[in-house]
C-alpha positions as CSV (number, residue, x, y, z in Angstrom):
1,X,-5.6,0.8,2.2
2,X,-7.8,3.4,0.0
3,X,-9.9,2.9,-2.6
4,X,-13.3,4.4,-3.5
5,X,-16.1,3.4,-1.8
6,X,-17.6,-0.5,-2.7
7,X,-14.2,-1.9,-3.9
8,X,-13.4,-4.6,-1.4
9,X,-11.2,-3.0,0.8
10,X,-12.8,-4.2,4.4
11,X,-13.3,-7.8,2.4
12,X,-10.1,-7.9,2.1
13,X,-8.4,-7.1,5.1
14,X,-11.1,-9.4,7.1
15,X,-10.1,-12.1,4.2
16,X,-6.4,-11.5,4.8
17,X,-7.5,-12.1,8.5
18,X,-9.1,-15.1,8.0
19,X,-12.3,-13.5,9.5
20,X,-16.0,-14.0,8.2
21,X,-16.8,-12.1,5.4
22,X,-20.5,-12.9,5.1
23,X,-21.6,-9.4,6.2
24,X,-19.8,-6.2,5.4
25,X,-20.9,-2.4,6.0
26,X,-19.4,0.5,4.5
27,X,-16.7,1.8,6.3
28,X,-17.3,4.9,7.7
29,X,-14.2,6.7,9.1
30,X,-11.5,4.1,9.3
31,X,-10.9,0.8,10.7
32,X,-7.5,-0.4,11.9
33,X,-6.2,-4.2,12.1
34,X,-2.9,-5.2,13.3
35,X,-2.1,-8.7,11.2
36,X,0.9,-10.6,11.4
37,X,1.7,-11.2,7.8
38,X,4.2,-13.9,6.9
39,X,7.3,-13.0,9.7
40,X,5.9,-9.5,9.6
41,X,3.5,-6.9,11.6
42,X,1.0,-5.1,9.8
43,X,-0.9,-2.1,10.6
44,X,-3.4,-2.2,8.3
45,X,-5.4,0.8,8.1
46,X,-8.7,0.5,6.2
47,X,-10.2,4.3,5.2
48,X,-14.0,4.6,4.1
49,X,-14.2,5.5,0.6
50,X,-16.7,7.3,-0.1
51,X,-16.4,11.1,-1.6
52,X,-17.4,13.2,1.9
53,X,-14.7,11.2,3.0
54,X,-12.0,11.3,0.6
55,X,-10.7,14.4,1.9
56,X,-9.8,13.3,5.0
57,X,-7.5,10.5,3.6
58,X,-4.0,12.4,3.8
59,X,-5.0,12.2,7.4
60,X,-3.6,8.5,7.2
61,X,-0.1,9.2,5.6
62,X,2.2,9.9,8.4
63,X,5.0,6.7,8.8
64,X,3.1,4.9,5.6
65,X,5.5,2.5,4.7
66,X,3.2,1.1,1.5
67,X,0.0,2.3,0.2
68,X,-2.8,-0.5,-1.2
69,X,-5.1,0.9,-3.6
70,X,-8.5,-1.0,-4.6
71,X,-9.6,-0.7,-7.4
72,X,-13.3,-2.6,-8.5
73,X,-12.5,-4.3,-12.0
74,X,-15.7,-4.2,-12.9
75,X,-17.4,-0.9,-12.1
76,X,-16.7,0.6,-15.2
77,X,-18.7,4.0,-15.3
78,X,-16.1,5.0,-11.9
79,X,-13.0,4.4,-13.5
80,X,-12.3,7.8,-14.7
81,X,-12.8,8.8,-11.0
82,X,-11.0,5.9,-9.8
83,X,-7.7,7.4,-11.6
84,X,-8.0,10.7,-10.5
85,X,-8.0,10.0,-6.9
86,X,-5.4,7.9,-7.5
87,X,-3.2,10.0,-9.0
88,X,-4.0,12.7,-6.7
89,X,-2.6,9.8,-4.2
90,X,0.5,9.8,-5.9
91,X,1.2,13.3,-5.4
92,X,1.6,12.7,-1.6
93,X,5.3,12.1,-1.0
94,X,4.4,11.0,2.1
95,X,2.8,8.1,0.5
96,X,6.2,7.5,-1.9
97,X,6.3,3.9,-0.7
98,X,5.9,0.5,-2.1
99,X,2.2,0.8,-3.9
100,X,0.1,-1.9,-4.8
101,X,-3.0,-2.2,-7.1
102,X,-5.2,-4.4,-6.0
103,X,-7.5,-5.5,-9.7
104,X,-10.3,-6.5,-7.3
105,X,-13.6,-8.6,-8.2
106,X,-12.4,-10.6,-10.5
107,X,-14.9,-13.3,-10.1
108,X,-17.1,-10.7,-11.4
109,X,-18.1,-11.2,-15.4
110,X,-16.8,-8.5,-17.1
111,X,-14.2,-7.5,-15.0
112,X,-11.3,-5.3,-16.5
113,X,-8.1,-7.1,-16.6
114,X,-5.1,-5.8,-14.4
115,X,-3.7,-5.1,-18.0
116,X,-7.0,-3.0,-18.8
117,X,-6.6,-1.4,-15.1
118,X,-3.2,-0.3,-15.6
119,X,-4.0,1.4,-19.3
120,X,-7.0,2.9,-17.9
121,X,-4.8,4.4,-14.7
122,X,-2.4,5.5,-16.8
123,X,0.1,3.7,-14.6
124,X,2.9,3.7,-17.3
125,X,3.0,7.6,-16.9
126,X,3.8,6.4,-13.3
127,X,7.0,7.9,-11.6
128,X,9.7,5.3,-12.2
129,X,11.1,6.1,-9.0
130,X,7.9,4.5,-7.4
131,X,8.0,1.1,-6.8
132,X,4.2,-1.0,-8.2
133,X,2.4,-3.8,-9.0
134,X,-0.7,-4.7,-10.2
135,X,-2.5,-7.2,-9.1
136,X,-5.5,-9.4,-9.9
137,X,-8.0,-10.2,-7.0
138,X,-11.2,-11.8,-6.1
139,X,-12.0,-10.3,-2.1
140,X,-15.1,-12.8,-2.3
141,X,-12.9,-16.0,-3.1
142,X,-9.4,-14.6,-1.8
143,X,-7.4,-15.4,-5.2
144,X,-4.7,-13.2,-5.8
145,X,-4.6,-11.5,-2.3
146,X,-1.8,-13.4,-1.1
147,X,0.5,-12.9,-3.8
148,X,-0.6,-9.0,-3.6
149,X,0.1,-8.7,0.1
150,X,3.5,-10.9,-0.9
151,X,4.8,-8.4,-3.2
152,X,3.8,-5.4,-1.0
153,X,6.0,-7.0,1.9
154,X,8.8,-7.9,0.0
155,X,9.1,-4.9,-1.5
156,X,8.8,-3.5,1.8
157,X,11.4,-5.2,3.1
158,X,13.5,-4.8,0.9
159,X,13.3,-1.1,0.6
160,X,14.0,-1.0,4.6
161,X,17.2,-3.5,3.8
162,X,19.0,-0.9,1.4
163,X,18.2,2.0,4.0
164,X,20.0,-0.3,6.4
165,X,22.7,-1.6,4.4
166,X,22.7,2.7,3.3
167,X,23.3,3.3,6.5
168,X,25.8,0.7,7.7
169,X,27.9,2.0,4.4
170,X,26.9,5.9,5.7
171,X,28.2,4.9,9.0
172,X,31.9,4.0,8.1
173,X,32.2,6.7,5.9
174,X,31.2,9.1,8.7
175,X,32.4,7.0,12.1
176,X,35.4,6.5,10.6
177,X,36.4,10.4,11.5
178,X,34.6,10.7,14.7
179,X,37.1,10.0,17.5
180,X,34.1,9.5,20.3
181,X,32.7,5.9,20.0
182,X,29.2,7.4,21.9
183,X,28.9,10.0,18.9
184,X,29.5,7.1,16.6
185,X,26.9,5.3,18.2
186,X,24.1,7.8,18.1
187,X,24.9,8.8,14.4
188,X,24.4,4.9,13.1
189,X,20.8,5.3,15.2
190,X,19.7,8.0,13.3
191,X,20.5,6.6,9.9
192,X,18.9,3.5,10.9
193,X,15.5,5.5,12.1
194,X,15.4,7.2,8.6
């Protein structure tokens, strides 16, 4: 979970938590929680935002299965830097995952829409390979975070279904020719690590 600096992103993991979120400090460095979300286990791994820091961020990619971006909806005067750290995100095939944009503080008057967000981040221009949504959020009340988080498992899931049903399919049209059932074996395991 990235996001510049001040856009929710420790509110929310501690809401998604159900932990207090009366008193939050900048994250410096990273924080990680392990949730169980719905039937699944999520690693959530919280990186500071601010600029010394943003560097270090493709530190965090290795095995990232889906990437939440924050974005504050109503810090208007950072959007323009909000999109270019995003985008230079999206460069990252490591991070070529599920993605979700998280339209955070809502509650806030003045708050862009997700709509708004997405003209702003240029996320039509978007790889259509990628798979995204856009979300509205509130960290401070906790609307929106659920139906977030359920689209970014879902999708998740998903994603990990086809490589499995990919590699079922791979594994007849391969096994079938292999003569030793052991080889068979250890071929479906490595499709079904990929």
């Amino acid at each position: 979970m990235v996001g510049l600096d001040n856009s929710g992103k420790t509110t929310i993991v501690l809401r998604i938590n159900g932990e207090d979120t009366s008193v939050v400090s900048p994250t410096l460095g990273f924080n990680i929680k392990t949730i169980t979300y719905q039937k699944y286990t999520l690693n959530i791994w919280d990186v500071g935002g601010q600029k010394t820091i943003r560097s270090y961020w493709r530190n965090y990619f290795e095995q990232t299965d889906g990437l939440v971006w924050v974005v504050d909806s109503s810090d208007l005067r950072r959007l323009d830097d909000c999109k270019m750290e995003l985008d230079n995100l999206l460069k990252e095939e490591r991070l070529s995952g599920s993605s979700l944009i998280l339209a955070n503080k809502q509650d806030i008057k003045g708050a862009l829409t997700p709509e708004e967000i997405a003209k702003v981040l240029n996320l039509e221009a978007m790889d259509k390979t990628r798979h995204y949504e856009i979300v509205r959020c509130s960290a401070y009340t906790g609307d929106g975070l659920l139906e977030g988080f359920d689209w970014l498992v879902q999708d998740i899931a998903s994603r990990r279904s086809m490589c499995w049903t990919n590699a079922y399919l791979e594994y007849f049209i391969f096994g079938c020719v292999l003569s030793d059932f052991s080889l068979r074996w250890r071929v479906i395991l490595v499709f079904m690590d990929s």
